[in-house]
C-alpha positions, 0 to 999 in steps of 0.5 A, a space after each residue: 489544548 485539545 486530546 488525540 484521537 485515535 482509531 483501531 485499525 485491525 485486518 478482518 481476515 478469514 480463517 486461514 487453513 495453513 496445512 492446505 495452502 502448504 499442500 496446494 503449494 507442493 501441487 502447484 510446483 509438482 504440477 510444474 514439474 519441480 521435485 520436492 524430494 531434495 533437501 533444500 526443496 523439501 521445506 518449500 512449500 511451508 515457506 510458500 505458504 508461511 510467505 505468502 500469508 505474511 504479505 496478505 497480513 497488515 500489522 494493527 495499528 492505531 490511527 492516531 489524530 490530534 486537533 489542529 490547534 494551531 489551524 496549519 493549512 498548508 500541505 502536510 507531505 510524507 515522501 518515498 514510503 516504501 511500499 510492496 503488494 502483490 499483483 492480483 493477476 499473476 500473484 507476483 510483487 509489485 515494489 515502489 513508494 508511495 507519496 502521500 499528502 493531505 491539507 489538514 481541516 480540523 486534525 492532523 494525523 501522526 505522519 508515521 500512520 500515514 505509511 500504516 495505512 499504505 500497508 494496510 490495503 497493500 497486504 492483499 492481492 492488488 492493483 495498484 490503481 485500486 491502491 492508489 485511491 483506497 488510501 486516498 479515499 480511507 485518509 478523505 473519510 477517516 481525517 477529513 481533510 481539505 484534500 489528500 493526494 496519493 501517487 504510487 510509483 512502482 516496478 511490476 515483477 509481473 511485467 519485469 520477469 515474465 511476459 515483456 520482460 520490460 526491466 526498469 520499467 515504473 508504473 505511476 498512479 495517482 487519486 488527487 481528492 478535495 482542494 488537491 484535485 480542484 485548484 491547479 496551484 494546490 495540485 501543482 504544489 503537492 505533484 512538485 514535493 512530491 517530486 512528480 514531473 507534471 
């Protein structure tokens, strides 16, 4: 029996000036006219910036891949990973799931890693089409697999509080690579598990 493998993920972010971002926050929301001068707007822009700076900092983790001894080729699917970034245009959120699937070549990875990596790229300023095909392309160069698949449901606060105003509207994106994207009775069966309508 082969031994694991495993990859350390970290986030290389920059250096971090929290005194400024908290300054920046109280001048943004003076500048739109919110006193901070009350009790409970007081402590704001700490908050702001504390907030902020944890959704733009994934959690290490180690991508951890065990030899596919007994040569499993079928698709290998984790549904409804929940999933939340923040729009780089206007900097609101963006919540949905994500559906990710692979078919294994030589190794297969620990599925909870398969949510790890989402999180990795969703802790930045995003979109979400660049998200939909940096997880996708990561798993594709780091697991090697025969294909992966990765589709992206998500509601954009950006389109649902502000501008159209368009509650309840989903944003879908999806980045098929391999065997997925090549043979229709692949791609057909990873869009049906994952409970797309094609």
């Amino acid at each position: 029996m082969g031994s694991q493998a495993t990859l350390r993920v970290l986030h290389q972010a920059p250096g971090r000036d929290m005194a400024a971002a908290e300054n920046a926050a109280a001048a943004f929301l003076e500048a739109l006219g919110i006193a901070l001068d009350s009790e409970s707007l007081r402590d704001t822009p700490r908050r702001m910036a504390q907030g902020y700076a944890e959704l733009f900092t994934p959690r290490a983790f180690d991508l951890t891949t065990f030899p596919n001894d007994e040569n499993y080729d079928e698709l290998i699917l984790v549904r409804n990973v929940a999933l939340r970034s923040v729009c780089e245009h206007h900097l609101l959120p963006f919540v949905g799931t994500a559906h990710i699937g692979y078919l294994p070549g030589e190794r297969i990875i620990g599925l909870s890693k398969l949510a790890r990596v989402a999180e990795h790229f969703a802790c930045r300023p995003q979109l979400q089409e660049r998200l939909t095909k940096q997880i996708a392309d990561w798993l594709a160069e780091h697991l090697r697999p025969r294909g992966v698949g990765v589709v992206i449901q998500a509601e954009h606060s950006c389109m649902t509080l502000r501008g159209v105003q368009s509650i309840g509207s989903a944003t879908v994106t999806s980045t098929l690579l391999g065997t997925l994207r090549e043979d229709p009775r692949s791609r057909q069966e990873f869009f049906a598990l994952a409970g797309v309508n094609t």
